[in-house]
C-alpha positions as CSV (number, residue, x, y, z in Angstrom):
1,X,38.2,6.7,-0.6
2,X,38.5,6.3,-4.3
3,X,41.5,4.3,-5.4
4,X,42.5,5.5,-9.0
5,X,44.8,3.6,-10.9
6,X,46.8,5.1,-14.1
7,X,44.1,8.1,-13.9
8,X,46.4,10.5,-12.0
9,X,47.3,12.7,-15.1
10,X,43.4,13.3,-16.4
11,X,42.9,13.6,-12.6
12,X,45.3,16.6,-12.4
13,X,44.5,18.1,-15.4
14,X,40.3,17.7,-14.8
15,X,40.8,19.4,-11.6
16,X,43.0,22.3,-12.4
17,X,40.0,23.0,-15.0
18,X,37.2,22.9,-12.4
19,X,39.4,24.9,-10.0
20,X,38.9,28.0,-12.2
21,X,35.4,27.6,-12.2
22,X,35.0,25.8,-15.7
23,X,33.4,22.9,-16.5
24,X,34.9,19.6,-17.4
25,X,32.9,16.3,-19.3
26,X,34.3,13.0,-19.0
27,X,33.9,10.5,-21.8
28,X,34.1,6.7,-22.4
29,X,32.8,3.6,-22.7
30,X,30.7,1.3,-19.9
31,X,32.8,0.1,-17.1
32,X,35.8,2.1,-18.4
33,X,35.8,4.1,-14.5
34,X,34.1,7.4,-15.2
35,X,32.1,7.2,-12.5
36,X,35.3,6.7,-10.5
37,X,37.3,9.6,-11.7
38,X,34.6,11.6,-11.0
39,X,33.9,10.7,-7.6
40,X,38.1,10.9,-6.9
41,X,37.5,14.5,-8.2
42,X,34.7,15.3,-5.7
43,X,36.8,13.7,-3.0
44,X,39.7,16.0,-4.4
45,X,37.7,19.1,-4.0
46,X,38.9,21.8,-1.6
47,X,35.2,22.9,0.0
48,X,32.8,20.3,1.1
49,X,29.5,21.9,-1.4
50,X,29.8,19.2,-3.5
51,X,26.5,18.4,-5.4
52,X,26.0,14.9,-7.2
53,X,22.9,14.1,-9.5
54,X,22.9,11.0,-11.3
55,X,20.3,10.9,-14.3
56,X,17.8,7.5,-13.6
57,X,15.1,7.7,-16.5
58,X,11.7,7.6,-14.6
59,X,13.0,8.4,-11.7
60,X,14.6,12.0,-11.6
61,X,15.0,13.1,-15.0
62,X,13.0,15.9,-15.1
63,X,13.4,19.7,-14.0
64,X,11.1,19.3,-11.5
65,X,13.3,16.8,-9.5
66,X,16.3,18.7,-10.1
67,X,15.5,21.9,-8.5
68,X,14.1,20.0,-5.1
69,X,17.7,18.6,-5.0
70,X,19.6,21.5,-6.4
71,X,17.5,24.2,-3.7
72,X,17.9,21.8,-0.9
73,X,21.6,21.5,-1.2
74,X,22.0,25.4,-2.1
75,X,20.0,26.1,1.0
76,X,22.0,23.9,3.3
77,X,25.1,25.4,2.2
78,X,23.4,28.9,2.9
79,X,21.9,30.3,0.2
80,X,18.1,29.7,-0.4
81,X,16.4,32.0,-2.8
82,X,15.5,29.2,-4.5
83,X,14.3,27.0,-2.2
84,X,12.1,29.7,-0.4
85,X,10.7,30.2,-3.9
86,X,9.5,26.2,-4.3
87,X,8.3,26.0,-0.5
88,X,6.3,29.0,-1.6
89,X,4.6,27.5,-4.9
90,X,4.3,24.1,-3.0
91,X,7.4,22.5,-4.4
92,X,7.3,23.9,-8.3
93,X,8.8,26.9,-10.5
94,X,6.7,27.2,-13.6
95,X,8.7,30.1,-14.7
96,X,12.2,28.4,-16.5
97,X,14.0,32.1,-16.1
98,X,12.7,32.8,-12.6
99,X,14.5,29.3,-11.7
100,X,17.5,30.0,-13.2
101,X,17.8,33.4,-12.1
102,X,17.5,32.1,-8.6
103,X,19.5,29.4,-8.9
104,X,22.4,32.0,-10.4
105,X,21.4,34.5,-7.5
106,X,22.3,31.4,-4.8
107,X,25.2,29.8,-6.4
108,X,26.5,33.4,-6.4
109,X,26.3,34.3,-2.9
110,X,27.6,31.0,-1.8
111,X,30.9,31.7,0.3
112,X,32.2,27.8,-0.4
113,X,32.8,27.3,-3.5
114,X,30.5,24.6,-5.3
115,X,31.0,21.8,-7.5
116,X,28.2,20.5,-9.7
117,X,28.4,17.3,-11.3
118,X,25.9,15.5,-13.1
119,X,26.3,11.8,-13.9
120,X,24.7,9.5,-16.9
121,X,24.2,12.2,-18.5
122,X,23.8,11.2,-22.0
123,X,20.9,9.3,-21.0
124,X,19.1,12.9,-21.9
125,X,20.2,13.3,-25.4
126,X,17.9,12.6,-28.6
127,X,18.8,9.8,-30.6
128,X,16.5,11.2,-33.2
129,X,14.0,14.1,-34.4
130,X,11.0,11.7,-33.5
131,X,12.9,10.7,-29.8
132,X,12.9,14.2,-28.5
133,X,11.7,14.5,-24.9
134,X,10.6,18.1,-24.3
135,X,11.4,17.6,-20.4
136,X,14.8,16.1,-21.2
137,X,15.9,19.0,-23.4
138,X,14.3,21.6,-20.6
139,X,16.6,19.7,-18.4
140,X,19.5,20.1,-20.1
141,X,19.2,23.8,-20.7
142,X,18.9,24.4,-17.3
143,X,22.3,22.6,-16.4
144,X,24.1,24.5,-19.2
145,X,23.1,27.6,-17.5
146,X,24.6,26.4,-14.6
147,X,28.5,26.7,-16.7
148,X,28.6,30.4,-16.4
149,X,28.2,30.2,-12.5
150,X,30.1,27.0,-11.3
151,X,32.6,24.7,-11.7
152,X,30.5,21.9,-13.4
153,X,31.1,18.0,-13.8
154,X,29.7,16.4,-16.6
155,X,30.1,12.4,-16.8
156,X,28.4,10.7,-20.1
157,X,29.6,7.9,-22.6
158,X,29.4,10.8,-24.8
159,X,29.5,14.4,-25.0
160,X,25.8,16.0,-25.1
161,X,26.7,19.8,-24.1
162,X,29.4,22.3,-24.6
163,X,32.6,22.2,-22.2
164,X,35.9,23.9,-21.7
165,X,37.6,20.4,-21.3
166,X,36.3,17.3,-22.7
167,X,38.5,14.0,-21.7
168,X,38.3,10.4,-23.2
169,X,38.8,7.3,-20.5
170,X,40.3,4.1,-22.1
171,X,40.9,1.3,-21.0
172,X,44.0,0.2,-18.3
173,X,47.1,-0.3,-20.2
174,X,48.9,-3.5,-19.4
175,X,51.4,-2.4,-16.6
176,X,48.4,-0.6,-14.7
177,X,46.3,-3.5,-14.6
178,X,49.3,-4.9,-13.0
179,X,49.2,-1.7,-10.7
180,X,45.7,-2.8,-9.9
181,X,46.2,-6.0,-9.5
182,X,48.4,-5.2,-6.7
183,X,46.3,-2.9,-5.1
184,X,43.6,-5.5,-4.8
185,X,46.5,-7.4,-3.1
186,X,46.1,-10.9,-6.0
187,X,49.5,-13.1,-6.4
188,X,50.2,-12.7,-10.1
189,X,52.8,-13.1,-12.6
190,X,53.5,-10.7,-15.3
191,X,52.2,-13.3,-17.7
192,X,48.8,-13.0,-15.7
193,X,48.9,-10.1,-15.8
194,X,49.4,-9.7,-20.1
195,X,46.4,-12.1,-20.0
196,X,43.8,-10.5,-17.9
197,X,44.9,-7.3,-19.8
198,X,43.9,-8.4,-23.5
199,X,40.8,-10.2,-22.0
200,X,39.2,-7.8,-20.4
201,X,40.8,-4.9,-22.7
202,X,41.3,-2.8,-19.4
203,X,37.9,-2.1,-18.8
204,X,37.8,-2.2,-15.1
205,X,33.8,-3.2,-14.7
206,X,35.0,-6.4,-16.3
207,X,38.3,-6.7,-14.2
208,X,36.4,-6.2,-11.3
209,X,33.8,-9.6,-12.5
210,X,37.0,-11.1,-13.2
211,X,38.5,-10.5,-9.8
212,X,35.2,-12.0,-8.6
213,X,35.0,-15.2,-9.7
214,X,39.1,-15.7,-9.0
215,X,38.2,-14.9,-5.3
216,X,34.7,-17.3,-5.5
217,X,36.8,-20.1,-6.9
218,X,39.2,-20.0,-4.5
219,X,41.9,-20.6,-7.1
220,X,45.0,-18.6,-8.5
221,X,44.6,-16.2,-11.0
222,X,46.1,-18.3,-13.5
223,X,43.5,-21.2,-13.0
224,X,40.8,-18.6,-12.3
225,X,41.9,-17.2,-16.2
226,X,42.0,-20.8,-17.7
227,X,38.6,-21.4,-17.1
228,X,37.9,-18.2,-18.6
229,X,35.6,-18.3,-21.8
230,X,37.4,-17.2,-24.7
231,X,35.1,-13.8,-25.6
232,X,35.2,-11.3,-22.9
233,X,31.0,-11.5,-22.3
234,X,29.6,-10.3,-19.1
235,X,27.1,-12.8,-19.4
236,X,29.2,-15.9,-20.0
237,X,31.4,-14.9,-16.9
238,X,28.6,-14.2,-15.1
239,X,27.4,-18.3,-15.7
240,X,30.8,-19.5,-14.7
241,X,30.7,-17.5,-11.6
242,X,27.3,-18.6,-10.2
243,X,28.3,-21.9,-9.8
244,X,30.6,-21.3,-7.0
245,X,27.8,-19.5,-5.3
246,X,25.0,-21.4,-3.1
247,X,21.5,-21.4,-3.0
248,X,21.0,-18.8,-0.2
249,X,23.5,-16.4,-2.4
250,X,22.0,-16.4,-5.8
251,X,18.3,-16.0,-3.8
252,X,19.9,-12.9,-2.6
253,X,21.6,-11.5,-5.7
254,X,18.5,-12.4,-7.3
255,X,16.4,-10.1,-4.8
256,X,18.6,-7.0,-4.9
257,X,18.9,-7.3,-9.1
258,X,15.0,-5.5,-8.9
259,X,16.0,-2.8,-7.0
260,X,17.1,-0.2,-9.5
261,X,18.6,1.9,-6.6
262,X,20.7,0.6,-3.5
263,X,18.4,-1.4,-1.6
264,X,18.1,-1.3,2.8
265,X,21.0,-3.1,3.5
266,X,19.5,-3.5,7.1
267,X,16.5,-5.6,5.5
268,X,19.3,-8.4,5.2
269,X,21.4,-8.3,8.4
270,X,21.0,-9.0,12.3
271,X,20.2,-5.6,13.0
272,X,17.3,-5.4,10.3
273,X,15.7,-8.9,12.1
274,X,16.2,-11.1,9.3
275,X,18.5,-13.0,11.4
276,X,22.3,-13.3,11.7
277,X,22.1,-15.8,8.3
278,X,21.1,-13.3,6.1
279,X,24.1,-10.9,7.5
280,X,26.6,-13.2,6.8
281,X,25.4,-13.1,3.0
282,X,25.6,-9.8,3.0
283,X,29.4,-9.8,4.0
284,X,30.4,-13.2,1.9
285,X,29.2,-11.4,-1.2
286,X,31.0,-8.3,0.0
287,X,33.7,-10.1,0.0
288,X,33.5,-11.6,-2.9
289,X,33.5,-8.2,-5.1
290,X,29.8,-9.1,-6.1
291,X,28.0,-6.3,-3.8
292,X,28.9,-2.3,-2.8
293,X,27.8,-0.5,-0.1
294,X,27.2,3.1,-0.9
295,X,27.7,4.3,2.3
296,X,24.3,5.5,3.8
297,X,22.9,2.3,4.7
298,X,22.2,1.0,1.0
299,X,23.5,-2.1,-1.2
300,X,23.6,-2.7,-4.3
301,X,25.2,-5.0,-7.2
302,X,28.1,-5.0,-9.0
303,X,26.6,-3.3,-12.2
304,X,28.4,-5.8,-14.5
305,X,26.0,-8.2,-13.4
306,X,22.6,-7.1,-12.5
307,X,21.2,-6.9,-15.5
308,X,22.3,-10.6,-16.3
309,X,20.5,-11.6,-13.4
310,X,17.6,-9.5,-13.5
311,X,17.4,-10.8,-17.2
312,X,17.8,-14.4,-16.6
313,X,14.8,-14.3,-13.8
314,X,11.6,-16.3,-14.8
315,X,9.1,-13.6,-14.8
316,X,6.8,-15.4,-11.9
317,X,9.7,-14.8,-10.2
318,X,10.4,-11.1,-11.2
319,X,7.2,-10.2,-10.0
320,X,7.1,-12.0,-6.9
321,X,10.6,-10.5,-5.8
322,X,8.9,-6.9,-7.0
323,X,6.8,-7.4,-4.6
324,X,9.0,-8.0,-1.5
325,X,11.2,-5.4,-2.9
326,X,7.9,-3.1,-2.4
327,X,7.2,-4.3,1.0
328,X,11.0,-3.8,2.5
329,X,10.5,0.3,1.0
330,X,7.0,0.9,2.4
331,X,8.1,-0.4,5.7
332,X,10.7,2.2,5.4
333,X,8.9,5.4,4.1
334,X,9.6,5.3,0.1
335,X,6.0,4.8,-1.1
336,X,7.0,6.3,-4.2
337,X,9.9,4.2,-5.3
338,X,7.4,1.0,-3.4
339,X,4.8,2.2,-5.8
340,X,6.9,1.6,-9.1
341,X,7.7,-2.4,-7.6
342,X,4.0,-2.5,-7.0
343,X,3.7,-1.7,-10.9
344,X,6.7,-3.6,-12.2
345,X,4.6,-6.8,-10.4
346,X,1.7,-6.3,-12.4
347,X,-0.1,-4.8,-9.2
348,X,-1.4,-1.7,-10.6
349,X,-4.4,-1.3,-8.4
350,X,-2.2,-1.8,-5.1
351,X,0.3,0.5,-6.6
352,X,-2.4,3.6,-6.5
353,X,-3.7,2.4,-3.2
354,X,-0.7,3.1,-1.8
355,X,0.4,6.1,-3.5
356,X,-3.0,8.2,-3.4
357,X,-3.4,8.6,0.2
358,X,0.0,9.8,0.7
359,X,0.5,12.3,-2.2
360,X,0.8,15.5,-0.3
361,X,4.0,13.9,1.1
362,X,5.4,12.4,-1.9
363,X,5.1,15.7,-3.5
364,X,6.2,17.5,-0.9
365,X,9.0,15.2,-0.7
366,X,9.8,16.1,-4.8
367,X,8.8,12.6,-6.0
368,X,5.9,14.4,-8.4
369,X,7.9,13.9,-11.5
370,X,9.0,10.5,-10.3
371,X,5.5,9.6,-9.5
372,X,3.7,10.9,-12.8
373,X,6.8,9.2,-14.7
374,X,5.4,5.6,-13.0
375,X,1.7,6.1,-13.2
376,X,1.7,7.6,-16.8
377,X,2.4,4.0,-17.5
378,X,-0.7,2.4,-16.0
379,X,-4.0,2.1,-18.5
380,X,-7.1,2.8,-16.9
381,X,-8.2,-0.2,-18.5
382,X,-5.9,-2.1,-15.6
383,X,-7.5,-1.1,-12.9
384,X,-11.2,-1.0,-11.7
385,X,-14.0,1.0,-9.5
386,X,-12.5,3.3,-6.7
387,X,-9.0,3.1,-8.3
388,X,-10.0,3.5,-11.6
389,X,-10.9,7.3,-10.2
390,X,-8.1,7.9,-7.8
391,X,-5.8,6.9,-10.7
392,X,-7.3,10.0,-13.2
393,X,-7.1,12.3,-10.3
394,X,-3.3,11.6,-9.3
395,X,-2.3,11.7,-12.7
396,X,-4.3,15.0,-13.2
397,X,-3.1,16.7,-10.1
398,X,0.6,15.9,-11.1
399,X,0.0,17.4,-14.7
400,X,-1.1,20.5,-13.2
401,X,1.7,20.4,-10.5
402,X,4.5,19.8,-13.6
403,X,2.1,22.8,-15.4
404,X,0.9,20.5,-18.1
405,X,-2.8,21.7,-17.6
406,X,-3.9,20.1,-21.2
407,X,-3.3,16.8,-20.1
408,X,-5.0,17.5,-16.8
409,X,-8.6,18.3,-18.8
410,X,-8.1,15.5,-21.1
411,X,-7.4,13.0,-18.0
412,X,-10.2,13.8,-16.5
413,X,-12.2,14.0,-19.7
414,X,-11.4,10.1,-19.8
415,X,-12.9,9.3,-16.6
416,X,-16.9,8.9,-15.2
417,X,-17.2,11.0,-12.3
418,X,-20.9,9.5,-10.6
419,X,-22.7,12.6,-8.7
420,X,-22.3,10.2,-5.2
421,X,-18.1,10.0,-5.3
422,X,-16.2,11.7,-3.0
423,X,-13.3,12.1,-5.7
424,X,-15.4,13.8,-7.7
425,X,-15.7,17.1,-5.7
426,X,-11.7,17.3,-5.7
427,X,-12.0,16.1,-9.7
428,X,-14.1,18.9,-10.5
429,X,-12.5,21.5,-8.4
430,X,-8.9,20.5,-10.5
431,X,-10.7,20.3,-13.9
432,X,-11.7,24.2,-13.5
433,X,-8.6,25.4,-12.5
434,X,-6.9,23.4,-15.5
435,X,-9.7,24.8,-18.2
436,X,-8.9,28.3,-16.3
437,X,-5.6,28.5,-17.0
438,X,-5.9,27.3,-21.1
439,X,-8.3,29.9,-21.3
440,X,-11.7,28.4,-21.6
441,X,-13.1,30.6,-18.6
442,X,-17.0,29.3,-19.4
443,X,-16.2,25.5,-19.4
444,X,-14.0,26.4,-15.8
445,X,-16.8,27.8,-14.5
446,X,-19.4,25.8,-15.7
């Protein structure tokens, strides 16, 4: 249950919007709790179809990815036009109409009605001519024609598509960080209370780090504030912090900074047979304000402070905790997300030894667009014999899956295929499709 705190009057206002099936973007800084209102909004909503897409670059920001989620949820709540569709064509809609007709057609018949709300969404606007990522802009086309069939959601530190209501969050005013500070049950005086106000400015991602080291320290709020730095910089509260934690609990906040999604929570606790040790980490860093669980079995960092960590990691030791990080997701299925550790470790041959032979699944699964967004970023040059071959036909088979046929030819173009490889039959097979549908009938048949 998200506790709001001096929010209740954009809260009111957001949702009488949405209620009559308009859409609604919510604006503001890092930290400054959009994430939060949002999710108080979902929790507010009167039908349980309540979809949630937060944009990761690399990860799911593609069309691609957002029509596995978006038919998958549109068929569980009962309508599945779509999602018949992409089981038919093997997980893809080339046709941009066709999609959104269907996805129209289903949020239509739906008899609950849906909410739609797309996080991070900035992350998909063009800083620049030059920056402009044809997928990104496909992407946000196709949410905008979402607006005239649903009550839609948009959260972004700032405002990349057309909305009935846009709203600014600012920062906690003094007397509702005091309102906070209560709810997080911390003896103050008001005096505290003016100071943690103008040094954090009311942004709660650094109220929250705040609240952290009070409770690591042990102390009262107004020691925990005179040891304070005098600039309000994640990083130097981060420093400050980390020396009331002990060996065992910086090894751990160091392993979960690499996972750029909430890692097994189970690979550190009893049940997951690391041992009881590792369990009571877990729950002394839960404790301490510095870890969240999200509520289906993942953990993940306070996000005021992974990137510190991550940052301040010796790259030896990046890689190496890549690598475990790869490990604890194969054992548990996600090869794809695995696969990107793999590469992150400088391990780009593992990487597409464990990816290729279990493609079908990843695509059927919708990782394609994930998957091409992690291998388009291994050179051939990286990676040697047998790899060297299953590497140019993944990434080809991907570009023709995402309809790209172009870069299918000239991937293969790229690579020797000798007369003895097994690869080469499938290679050869996808090249003349790809030529067929450019046009270049002789060179497909030849």
């Amino acid at each position: 249950q998200t506790q709001l705190v001096g929010r209740s009057r954009l809260l009111h206002q957001a949702l009488e919007t949405l209620l009559n099936g308009k859409s609604v973007t919510l604006t503001g800084a890092g930290g400054v709790g959009k994430t939060s209102l949002g999710l108080a909004l979902g929790e507010e909503w009167p039908t349980p179809a309540l979809f949630w897409y937060t944009i990761r670059p690399g990860v799911n920001d593609s069309l691609h990815s957002l029509l596995f989620a978006l038919g998958y949820f549109l068929q569980q709540q009962g309508a599945s036009l779509l999602w018949q569709q992409l089981v038919a064509n093997h997980g893809q809609i080339k046709d941009f109409q066709l999609a959104v007709g269907l996805m129209q057609s289903d949020l239509r018949a739906l008899v609950q009605r849906p909410l739609l709300c797309f996080d991070e969404i900035d992350l998909l606007r063009r800083l620049t001519l030059e920056d402009e990522n044809p997928r990104h802009t496909q992407l946000l086309e196709f949410i905008d024609a979402l607006r005239p069939v649903s009550a839609l959601l948009l959260i972004g530190q700032q405002s990349v598509l057309e909305s009935d209501l846009v709203l600014r969050l600012d920062g906690l005013g003094p007397s509702e960080v005091e309102e906070w500070l209560d709810q997080q049950t911390v003896p103050h005086s008001a005096e505290d209370g003016e100071r943690l106000h103008l040094y954090t400015q009311g942004n709660p991602r650094l109220l929250e780090l705040c609240l952290a080291l009070t409770r690591s320290s042990g102390a009262t709020l107004s020691h925990a504030l005179d040891q304070l730095p005098q600039s309000p910089a994640v990083s130097a509260l981060w420093q400050r912090l980390q020396r009331r934690l002990n060996g065992q609990e910086r090894q751990l906040l160091a392993q979960l900074a690499v996972f750029r999604s909430p890692a097994p929570v189970d690979a550190w606790n009893a049940s997951g047979g690391t041992g009881e040790e590792d369990d009571n980490l877990v729950q002394a860093l839960l404790g301490r304000n510095l870890l969240r669980l999200d509520g289906q079995g993942g953990v993940y960092l306070l996000p005021a402070v992974r990137d510190v960590i991550y940052h301040d990691l010796a790259i030896e030791t990046r890689q190496q905790l890549h690598q475990q990080a790869a490990a604890i997701l194969q054992q548990r299925g996600e090869i794809t997300e695995a696969a990107w550790h793999l590469l992150v470790a400088d391990q780009p041959e593992q990487a597409v030894a464990l990816w290729f032979p279990q493609r079908e699944e990843e695509i059927r699964r919708g990782a394609a667009a994930t998957a091409l967004a992690i291998f388009e970023q291994v050179s051939q040059h990286r990676v040697a014999g047998k790899a060297r071959q299953q590497l140019a036909l993944l990434r080809a088979e991907l570009y023709q899956l995402l309809g790209e046929p172009d870069k299918t030819s000239a991937t293969l173009s790229e690579s020797q295929w000798p007369a003895d490889s097994e690869l080469a039959v499938d290679a050869a097979r996808l090249w003349g499709d790809a030529l067929d549908a450019t046009g270049r009938s002789d060179a497909a048949l030849e």
